[in-house]
C-alpha positions in Angstrom: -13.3 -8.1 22.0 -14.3 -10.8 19.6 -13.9 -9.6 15.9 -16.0 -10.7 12.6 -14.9 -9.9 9.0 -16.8 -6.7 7.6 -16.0 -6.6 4.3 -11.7 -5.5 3.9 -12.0 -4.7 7.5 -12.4 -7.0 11.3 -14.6 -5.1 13.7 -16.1 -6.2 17.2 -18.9 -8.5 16.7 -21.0 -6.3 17.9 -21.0 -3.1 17.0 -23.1 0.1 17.7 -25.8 1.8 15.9 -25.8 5.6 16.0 -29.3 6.2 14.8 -30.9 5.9 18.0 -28.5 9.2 19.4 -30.3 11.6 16.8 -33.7 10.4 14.9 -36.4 7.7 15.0 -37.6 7.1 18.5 -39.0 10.8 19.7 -37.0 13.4 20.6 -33.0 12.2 20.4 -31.1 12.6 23.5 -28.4 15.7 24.6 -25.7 15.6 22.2 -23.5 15.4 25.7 -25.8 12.2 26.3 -24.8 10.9 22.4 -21.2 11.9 23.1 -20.9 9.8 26.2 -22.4 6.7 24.7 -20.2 7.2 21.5 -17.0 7.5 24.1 -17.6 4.6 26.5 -18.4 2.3 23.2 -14.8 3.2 21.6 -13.3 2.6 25.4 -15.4 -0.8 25.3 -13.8 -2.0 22.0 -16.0 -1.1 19.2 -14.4 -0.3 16.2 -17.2 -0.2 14.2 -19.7 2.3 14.1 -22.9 3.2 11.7 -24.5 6.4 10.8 -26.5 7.6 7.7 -27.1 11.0 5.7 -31.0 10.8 6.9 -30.3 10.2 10.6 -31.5 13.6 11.8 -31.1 14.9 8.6 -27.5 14.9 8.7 -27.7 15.5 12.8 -25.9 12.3 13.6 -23.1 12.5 11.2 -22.3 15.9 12.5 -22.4 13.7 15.9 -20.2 11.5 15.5 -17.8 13.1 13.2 -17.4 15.8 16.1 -16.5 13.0 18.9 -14.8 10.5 17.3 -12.9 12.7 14.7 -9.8 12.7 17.0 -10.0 8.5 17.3 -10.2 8.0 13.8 -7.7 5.9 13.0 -9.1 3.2 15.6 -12.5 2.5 13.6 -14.5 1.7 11.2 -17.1 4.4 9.6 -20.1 3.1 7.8 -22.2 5.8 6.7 -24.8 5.8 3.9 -26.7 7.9 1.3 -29.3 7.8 -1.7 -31.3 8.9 1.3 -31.0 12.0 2.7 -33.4 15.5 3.8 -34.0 17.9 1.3 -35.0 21.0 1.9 -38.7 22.5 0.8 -41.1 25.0 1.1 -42.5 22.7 3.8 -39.0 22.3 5.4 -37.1 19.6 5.4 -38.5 16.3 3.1 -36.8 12.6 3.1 -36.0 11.5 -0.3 -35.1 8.4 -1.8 -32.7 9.4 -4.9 -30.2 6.8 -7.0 -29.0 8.9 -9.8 -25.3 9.4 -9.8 -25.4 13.5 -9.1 -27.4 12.8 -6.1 -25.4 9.8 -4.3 -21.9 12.0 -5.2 -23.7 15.0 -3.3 -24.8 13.2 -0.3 -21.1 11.5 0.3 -19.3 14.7 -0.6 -22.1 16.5 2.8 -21.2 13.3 4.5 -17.7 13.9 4.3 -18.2 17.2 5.6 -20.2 16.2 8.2 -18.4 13.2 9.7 -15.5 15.2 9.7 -13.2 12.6 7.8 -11.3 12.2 4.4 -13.2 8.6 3.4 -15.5 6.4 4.8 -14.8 3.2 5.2 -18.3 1.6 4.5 -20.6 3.1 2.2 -24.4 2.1 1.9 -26.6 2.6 -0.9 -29.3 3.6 2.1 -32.6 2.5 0.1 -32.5 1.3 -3.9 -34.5 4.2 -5.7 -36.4 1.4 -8.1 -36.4 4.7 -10.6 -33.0 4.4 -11.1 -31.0 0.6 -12.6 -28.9 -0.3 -9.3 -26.4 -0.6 -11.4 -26.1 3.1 -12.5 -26.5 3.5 -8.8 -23.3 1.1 -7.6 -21.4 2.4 -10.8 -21.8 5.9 -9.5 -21.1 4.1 -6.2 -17.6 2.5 -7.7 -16.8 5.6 -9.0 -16.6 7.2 -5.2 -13.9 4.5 -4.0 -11.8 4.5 -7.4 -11.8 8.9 -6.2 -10.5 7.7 -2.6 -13.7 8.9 -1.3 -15.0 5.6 0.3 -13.5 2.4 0.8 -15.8 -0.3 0.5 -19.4 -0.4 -0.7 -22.6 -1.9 1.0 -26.4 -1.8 0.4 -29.4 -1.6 2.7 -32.8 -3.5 2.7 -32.2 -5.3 -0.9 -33.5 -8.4 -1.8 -30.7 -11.1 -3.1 -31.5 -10.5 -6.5 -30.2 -7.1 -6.7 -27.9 -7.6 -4.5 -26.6 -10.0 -6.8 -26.9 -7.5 -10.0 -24.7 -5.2 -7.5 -22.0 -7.3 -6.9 -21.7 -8.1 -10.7 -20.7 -4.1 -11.1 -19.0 -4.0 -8.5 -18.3 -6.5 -5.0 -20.3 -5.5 -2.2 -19.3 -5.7 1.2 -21.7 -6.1 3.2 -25.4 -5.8 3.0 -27.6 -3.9 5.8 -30.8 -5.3 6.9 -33.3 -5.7 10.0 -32.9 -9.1 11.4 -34.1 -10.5 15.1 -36.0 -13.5 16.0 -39.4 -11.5 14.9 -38.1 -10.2 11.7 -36.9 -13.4 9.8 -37.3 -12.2 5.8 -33.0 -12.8 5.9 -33.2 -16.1 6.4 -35.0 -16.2 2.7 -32.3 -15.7 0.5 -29.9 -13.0 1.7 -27.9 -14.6 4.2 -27.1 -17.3 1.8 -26.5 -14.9 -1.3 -23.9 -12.8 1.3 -22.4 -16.2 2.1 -21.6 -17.1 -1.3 -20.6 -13.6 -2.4 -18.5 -13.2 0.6 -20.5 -9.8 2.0 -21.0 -9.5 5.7 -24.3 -9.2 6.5 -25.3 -6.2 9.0 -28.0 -6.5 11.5 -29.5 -3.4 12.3 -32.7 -3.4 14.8 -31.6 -6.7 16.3 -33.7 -6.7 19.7 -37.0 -5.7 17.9 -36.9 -2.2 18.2 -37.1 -2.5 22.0 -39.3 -5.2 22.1 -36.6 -8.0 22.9 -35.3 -6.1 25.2 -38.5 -6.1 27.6 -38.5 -2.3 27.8 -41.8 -1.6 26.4 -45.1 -3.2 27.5 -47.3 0.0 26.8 -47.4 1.4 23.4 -49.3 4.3 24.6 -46.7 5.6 26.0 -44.5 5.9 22.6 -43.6 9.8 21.8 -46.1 11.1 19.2 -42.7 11.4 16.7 -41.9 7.7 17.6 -41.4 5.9 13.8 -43.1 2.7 15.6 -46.3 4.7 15.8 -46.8 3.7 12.0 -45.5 0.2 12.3 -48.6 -2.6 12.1 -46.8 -4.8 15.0 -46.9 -1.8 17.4 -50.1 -1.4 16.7 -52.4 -1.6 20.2 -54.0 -4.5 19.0 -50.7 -6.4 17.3 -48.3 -5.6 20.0 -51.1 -6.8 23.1 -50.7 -10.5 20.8 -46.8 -10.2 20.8 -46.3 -9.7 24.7 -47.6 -12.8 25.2 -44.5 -14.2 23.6 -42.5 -12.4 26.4 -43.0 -14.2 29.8 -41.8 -17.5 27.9 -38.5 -15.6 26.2 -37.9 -14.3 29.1 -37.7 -17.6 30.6 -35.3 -18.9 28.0 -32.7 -15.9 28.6 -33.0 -16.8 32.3 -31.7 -20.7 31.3 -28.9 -19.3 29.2 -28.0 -16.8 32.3 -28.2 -13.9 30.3 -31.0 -10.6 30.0 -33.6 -10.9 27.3 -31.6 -8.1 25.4 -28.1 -10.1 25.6 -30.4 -13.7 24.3 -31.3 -11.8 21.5 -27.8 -10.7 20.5 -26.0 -13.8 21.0 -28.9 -15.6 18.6 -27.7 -13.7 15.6 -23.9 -14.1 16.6 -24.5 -17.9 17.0 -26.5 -18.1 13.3 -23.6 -17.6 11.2 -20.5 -15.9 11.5 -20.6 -13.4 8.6 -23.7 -11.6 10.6 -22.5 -8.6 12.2 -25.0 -6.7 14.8 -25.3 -3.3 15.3 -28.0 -2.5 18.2 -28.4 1.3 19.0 -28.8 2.9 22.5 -29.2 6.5 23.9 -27.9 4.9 27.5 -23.9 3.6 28.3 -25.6 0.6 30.8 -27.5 -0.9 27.9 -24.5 -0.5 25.7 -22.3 -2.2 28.2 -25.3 -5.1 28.0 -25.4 -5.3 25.1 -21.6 -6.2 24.7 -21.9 -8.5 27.2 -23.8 -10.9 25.1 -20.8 -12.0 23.0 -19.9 -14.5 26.2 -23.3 -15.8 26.1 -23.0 -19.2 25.1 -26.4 -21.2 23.2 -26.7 -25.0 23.1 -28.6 -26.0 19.7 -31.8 -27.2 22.1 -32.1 -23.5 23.5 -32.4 -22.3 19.8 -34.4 -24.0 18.5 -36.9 -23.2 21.3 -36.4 -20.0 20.6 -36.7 -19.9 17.1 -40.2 -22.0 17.6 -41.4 -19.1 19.8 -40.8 -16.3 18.3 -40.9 -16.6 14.1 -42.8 -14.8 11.3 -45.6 -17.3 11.6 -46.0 -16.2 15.9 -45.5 -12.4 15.5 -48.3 -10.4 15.1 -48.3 -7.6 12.2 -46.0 -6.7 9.7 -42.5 -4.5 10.1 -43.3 -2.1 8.0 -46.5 0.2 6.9 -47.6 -0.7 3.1 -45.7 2.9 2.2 -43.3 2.1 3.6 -43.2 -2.1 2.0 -42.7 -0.2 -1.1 -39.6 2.0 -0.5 -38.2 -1.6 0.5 -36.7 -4.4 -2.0 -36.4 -8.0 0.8 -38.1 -10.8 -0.2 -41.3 -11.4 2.3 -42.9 -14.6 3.4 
């Protein structure tokens, strides 16, 4: 299994994504379904894999700190907080919260949940632009100097703060989407995690199933399905963005691979401090999607590829405007 640096730690190059196993995409799989794919990826050489307080409200830490609490010792846990459920009148509510009582609580119930003394990797989830990030990553600091976590990351920031961050306290590694339709990396982040020396974690790297050419019909999309409020799955937006399928899939025939396995090995091949973490709910796609660190690109294929499908081809944006707002990355 080929290894890349992740902050203190070497993990596989590609590494595995638990959201998918308990939230986001309609209704989550069995657990017995989560527990296989979490079993066959530590057989298949993963050692590391990501989870979050908000992930089924705390649904698939209690996953994966229940199967891969006796294998501990042969991974890296990356878990995050500053957003987590809370519970209402109206039930349960997602809330974005950086004060220091708030990110201490949701480590201390991620603990719990995951089942494990520390965590290895641990994400400041969204930046609540109430709160300084650096009252957030000094509240942050104060976790690892308890021996709670062991390295600290942060999600969806734009280099700026990421940069403020690092001058309280050095970041690890930074967690945004990245894939050949969602380009806003290549801005400034990349470069700033370069200089800083921060990995740089890809999370939704085939497009949220787009790359992977396993959804031509929107329609079809479960009413609870978070791509139901994203503009380029809109009927309209995502009709546009097939059309930029029939010639990708062409390319990942040339470079002998599956359109899911092109779209992995194009982030392994941009720089070697960019770590992917694609999600699945089934153990054949896993085992695909590990199979793209022996594809091998040729500079001519990517840049074809990077013509086809770029921010200027894609139709719609990632995210809603609500959405935009909870975000800090620097847009075109």
């Amino acid at each position: 299994m080929q290894q890349r640096q992740l902050g203190p730690f070497q993990v596989s190059a590609i590494s595995l994504g638990c959201m998918n196993l308990s939230h986001a995409y309609g209704v989550p799989p069995p657990a017995e379904q989560g527990e296989r794919v979490l079993l066959a990826a530590l057989d298949a050489g993963v050692t590391h894999f990501d989870s979050a307080a908000m992930y089924g409200f705390g649904a698939n830490e209690t996953l994966v700190g229940r199967v891969l609490k006796p294998h501990r010792r042969r991974f890296t846990l990356a878990s995050k907080g500053g957003l987590a459920g809370v519970q209402t009148e109206d039930g349960m509510k997602r809330v974005i919260d950086g004060r220091p009582e708030a990110i201490r609580k949701n480590c201390e119930d991620s603990l719990r949940r995951l089942q494990t003394d520390v965590i290895d990797l641990y994400y400041l989830h969204r930046w609540d632009k109430k709160v300084p990030i650096e009252e957030s990553v000094g509240a942050m600091s104060d976790l690892l100097r308890a021996g709670k976590v062991r390295s600290l990351g942060l999600s969806e920031v734009s280099a700026a703060t990421l940069r403020k961050a690092h001058a309280v306290h050095p970041i690890s590694a930074v967690q945004t989407e990245y894939s050949l339709w969602t380009r806003n990396p290549e801005i400034a982040v990349l470069d700033a995690c370069r200089e800083l020396g921060a990995a740089f974690v890809a999370f939704s790297p085939v497009a949220r199933g787009f790359l992977c050419d396993a959804l031509h019909d929107v329609v079809t999309l479960d009413a609870k399905d978070i791509r139901r409020s994203m503009p380029r799955f809109s009927p309209e937006n995502y009709a546009a963005n097939l059309k930029l399928l029939p010639p990708y899939k062409a390319l990942a025939q040339e470079a002998g691979c599956t359109p899911a396995q092109l779209a992995l090995a194009w982030l392994l091949h941009k720089a070697p401090h960019i770590v992917p973490i694609p999600g699945t709910t089934q153990v054949e796609h896993l085992r695909e999607d590990l199979g793209a660190m022996d594809v091998r690109l040729d500079a001519s294929l990517i840049g074809r590829l990077e013509s086809l499908i770029n921010e200027k081809t894609v139709a719609g944006n990632r995210y809603s405007e609500q959405s935009n707002r909870e975000v800090d990355t620097e847009v075109f």
